[in-house]
C-alpha positions in Angstrom: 0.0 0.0 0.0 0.7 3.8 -0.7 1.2 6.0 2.4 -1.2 7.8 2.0 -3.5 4.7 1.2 -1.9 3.7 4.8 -2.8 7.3 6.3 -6.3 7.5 4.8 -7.3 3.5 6.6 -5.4 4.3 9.5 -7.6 7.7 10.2 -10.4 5.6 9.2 -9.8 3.3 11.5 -9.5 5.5 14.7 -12.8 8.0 13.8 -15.2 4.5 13.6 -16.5 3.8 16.4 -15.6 0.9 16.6 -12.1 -0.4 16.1 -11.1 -2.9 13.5 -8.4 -5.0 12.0 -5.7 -4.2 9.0 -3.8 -6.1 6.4 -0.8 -3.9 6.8 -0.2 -3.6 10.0 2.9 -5.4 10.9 2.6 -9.0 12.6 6.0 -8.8 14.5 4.8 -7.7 18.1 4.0 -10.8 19.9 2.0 -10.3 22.5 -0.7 -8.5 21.0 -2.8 -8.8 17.9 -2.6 -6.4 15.5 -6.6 -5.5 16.2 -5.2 -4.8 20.3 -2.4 -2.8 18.4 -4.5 -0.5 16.4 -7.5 -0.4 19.8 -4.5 1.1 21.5 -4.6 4.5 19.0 -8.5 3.8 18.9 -9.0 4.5 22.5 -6.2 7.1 23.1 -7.7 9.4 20.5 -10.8 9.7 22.1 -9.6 9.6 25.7 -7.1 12.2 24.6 -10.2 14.5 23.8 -12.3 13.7 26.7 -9.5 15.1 28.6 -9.3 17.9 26.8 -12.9 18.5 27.4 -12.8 17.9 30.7 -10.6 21.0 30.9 -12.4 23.0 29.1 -16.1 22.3 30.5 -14.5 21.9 33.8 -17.6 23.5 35.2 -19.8 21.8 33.0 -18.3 18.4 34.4 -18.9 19.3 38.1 -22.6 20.0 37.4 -23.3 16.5 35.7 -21.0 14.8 37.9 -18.0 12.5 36.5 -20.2 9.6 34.9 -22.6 11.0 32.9 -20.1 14.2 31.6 -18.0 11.3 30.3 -21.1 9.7 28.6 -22.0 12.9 26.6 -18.3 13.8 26.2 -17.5 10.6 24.7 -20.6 10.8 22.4 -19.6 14.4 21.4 -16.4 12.8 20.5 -17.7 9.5 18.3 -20.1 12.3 16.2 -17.6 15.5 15.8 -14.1 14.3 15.0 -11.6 16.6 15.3 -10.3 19.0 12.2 -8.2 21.2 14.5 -4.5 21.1 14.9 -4.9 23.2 18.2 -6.5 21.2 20.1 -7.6 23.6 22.5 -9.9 24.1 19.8 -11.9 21.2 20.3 -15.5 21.9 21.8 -17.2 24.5 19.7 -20.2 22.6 19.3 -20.8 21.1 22.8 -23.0 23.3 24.0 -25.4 23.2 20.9 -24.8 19.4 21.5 -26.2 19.1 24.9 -29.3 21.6 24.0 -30.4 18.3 21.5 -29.1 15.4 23.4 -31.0 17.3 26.8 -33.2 18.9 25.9 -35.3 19.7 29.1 -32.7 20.5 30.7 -31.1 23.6 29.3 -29.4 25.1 32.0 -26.8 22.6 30.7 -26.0 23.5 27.6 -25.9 27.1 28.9 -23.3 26.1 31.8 -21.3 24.6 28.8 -21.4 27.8 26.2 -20.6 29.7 29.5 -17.3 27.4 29.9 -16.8 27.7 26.1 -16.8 31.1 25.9 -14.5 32.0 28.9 -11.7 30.0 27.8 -12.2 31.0 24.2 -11.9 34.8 26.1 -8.6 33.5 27.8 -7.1 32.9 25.0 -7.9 35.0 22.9 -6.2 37.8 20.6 -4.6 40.9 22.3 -5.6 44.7 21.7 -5.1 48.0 22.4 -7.4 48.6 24.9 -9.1 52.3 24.9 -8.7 54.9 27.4 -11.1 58.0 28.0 -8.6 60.5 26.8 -8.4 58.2 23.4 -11.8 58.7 23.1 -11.8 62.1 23.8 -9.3 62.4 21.1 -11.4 60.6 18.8 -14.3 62.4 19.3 -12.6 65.8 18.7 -10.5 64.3 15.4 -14.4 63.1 14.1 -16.8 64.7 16.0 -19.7 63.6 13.8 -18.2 60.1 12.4 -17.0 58.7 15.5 -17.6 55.3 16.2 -16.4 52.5 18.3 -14.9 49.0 18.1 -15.2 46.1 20.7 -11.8 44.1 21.8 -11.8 40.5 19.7 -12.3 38.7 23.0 -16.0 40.0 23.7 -19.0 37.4 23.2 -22.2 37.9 24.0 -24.8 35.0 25.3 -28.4 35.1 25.8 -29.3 33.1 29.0 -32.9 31.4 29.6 -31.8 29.9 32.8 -30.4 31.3 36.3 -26.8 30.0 34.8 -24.4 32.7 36.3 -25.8 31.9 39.6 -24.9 28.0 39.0 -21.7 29.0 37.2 -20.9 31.2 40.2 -21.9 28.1 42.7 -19.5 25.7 41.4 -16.3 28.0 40.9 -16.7 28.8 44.8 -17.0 24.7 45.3 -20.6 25.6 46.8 -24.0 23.7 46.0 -25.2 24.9 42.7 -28.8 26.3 43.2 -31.8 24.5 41.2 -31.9 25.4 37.5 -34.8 28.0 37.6 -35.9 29.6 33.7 -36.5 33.5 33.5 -40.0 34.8 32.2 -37.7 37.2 30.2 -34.5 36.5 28.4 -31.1 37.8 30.1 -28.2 38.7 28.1 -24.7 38.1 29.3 -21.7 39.6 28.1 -18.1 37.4 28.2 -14.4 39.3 27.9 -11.0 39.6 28.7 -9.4 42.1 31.2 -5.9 41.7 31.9 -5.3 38.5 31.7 -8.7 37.5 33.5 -12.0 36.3 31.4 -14.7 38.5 33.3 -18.5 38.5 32.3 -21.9 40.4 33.6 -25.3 40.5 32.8 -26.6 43.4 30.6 -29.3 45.8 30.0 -31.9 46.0 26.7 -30.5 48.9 26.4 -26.8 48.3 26.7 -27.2 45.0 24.5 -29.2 47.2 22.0 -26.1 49.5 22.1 -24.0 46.6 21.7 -25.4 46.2 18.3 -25.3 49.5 17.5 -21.6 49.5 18.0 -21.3 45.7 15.8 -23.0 47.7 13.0 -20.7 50.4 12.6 -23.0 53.0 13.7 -21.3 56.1 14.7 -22.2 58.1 18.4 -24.6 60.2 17.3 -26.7 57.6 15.0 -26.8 55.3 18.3 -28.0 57.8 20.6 -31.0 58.5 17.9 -30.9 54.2 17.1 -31.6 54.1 21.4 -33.7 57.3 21.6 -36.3 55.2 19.0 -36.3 51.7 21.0 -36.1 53.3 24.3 -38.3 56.3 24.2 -39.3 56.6 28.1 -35.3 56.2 28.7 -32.7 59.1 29.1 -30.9 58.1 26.6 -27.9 60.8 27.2 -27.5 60.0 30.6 -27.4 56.6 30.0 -25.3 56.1 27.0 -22.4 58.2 28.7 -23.1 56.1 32.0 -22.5 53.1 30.1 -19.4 54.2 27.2 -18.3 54.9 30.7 -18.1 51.6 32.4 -17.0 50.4 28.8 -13.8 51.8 29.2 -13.6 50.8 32.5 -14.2 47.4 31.8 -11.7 47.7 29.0 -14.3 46.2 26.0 -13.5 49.1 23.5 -10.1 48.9 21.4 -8.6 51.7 19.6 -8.6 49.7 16.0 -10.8 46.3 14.4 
């Protein structure tokens, strides 16, 4: 056989799910059969990326206990093989996977975006982070085309479930509370400070501002944008209030 014919029924080999015997592996060993030999790579890929999960939805894991986090985590492996060469990577979809495989209970599959998220934060690419007198600067350069850019790391969630409070349970090794849904929809947003993932629950108005910002809307077109959706609000007061705790919070970059 070609190597790459070899490659190609090797790989084929270690993504089924389960593991079976080949013509050209070599019969020399002699304690094991060449089906034990290949089992070996068969079973070390996926406990390779259970591990790596494990890691990564470490509070995930807490929250469904050893046994059955292993269960889903292996069947996340058998039905997403990896295509990363980080593997760090690996875990995207987990969260979306958990929504389908539980789906009453989707305080899960929220605990697992959270986890997602935070390390994805972590690790994410660096910026110049903007100060007040940057903005000032900017706003006196363009005074009617200013507009702002978020830092790569933010991510925004939309939570259904009392998650932050369970999330927030198991990082301080307490008892999580009971999973409890919210009559209205609370969005969450996820970035890096420092060196630290941080995240906090949002406002309408701030995550309406959010996308006001994501569209490329400059200062004055959100005010009007947030003036329209919120007309009961003080706009003015709150918009400064909260480009305010933006820069404190260290979400707005100078650049894309």
């Amino acid at each position: 056989m070609k190597l790459q014919d070899i490659q190609s029924d090797f790989q084929r080999i270690v993504l089924e799910k389960e593991c079976s015997d080949a013509s050209w592996v070599s019969g020399k060993a002699s304690n094991l059969s060449t089906k034990d030999r290949l089992r070996i790579y068969h079973n070390a890929y996926r406990v390779r990326l259970v591990e790596v999960m494990e890691d990564t939805f470490e509070h995930t894991k807490v929250y469904l206990g050893d046994e059955w986090f292993d269960r889903l985590a292996n069947a996340y492996v058998q039905s997403h093989p990896s295509s990363f060469n980080n593997i760090g990577l690996y875990g995207a979809e987990f969260g979306a996977f958990l929504a389908k495989q539980l789906p009453d209970d989707g305080d899960v599959a929220e605990l697992a975006t959270m986890d997602w998220v935070l390390r994805r934060a972590f690790d994410g690419a660096d910026s110049d982070v903007m100060t007040l007198e940057d903005l000032q600067q900017l706003a006196m350069q363009s005074p009617e085309g200013c507009c702002l850019n978020f830092v790569p790391t933010l991510t925004r969630v939309t939570h259904l479930f009392n998650t932050l409070d369970i999330w927030h349970a198991i990082d301080q090794d307490n008892t999580p509370p009971a999973a409890e849904r919210f009559s209205v929809p609370v969005d969450v947003l996820v970035w890096r400070k420092g060196h630290s993932p941080h995240f906090r629950s949002i406002s309408p108005i701030e995550s309406a501002a959010i996308d006001c910002v994501l569209a490329g809307q400059t200062l004055d077109h959100i005010g009007a944008s947030l003036q329209n959706q919120f007309p009961e609000a003080d706009i003015a007061t709150e918009f400064g209030v909260m480009i305010q705790r933006w820069i404190g919070d260290e979400v707005l970059a100078l650049d894309n």
